[in-house]
N, C-alpha and C positions, 0 to 999 in steps of 0.2 A: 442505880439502874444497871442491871448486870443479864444478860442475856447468853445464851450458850449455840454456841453452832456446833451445828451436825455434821459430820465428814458422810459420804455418798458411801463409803464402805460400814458393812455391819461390823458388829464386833466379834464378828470374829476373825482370825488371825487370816493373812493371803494365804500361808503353804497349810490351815486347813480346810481351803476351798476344793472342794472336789474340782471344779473345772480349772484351777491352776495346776494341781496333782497329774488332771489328762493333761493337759497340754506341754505339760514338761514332758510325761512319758512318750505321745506321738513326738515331738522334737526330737527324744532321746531314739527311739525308733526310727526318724527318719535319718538320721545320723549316721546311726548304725548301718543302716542300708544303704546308705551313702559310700561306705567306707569298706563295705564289703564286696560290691558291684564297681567298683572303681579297678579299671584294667587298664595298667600305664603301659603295657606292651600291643596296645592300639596306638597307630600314627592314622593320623586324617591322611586322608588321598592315596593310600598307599595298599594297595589288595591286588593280588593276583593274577587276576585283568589289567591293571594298568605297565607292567610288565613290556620293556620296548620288545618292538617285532626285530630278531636280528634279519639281517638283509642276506639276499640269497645272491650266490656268487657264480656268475656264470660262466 
């Protein structure tokens, strides 16, 4: 008695799934825009307005 199991994937190959092909390219793209829009010469709390008042001297 010999019986054969089926795996849930078809036969074809994962990297030639089109939906695994998008989803590496958005990853790859979100990545990229990640790396692009990254501005390490922003500091939290610290803008123009917070700036101390100097004191007036009378």
């Amino acid at each position: 008695m010999s019986h054969h199991h089926t795996k849930g994937l078809p036969k074809q190959k994962l990297h030639q799934d089109w939906r695994f092909i998008g989803a590496v390219i958005l990853m790859l793209i979100s990545m990229v825009i990640y790396v692009v829009t990254l501005d390490e010469g922003v500091v939290p709390g610290e803008s123009p307005t917070d700036l101390p008042v100097p004191a007036i001297a009378l």
